[in-house]
N, C-alpha and C positions, 0 to 999 in steps of 0.2 A: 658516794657509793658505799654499799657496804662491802667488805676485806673479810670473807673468813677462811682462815686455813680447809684445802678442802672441799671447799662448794664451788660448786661446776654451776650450775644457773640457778636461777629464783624468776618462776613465772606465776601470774595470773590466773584462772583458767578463763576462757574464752567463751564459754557456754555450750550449753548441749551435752556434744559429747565430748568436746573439749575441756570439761570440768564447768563446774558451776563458777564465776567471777570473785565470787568473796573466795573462794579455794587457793590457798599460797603452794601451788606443788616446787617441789625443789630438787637436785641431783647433788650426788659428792661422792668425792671417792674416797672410799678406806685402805687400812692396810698400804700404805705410801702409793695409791689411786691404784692399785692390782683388782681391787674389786668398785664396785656401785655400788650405788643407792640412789632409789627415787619414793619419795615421801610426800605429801600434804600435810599442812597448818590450815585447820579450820577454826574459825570461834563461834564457840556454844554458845 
């Protein structure tokens, strides 16, 4: 598994309108989890 301080999930996307499948979307919290974030890793 990966352990990062902070990261709430690491998904796939599923297709469609679920994200295209090479798409890594991810959540975390900042500021000690008071706020989010929801981001993708794609490769070019």
């Amino acid at each position: 598994p990966i352990i990062i301080d902070g990261l709430w999930a690491l998904l796939f996307g599923l297709g469609g309108q679920a994200g295209q499948a090479n798409q890594l979307f991810f959540t975390a919290g900042l500021h000690q989890e008071a706020d989010g974030l929801f981001g993708v890793i794609q490769a070019v």
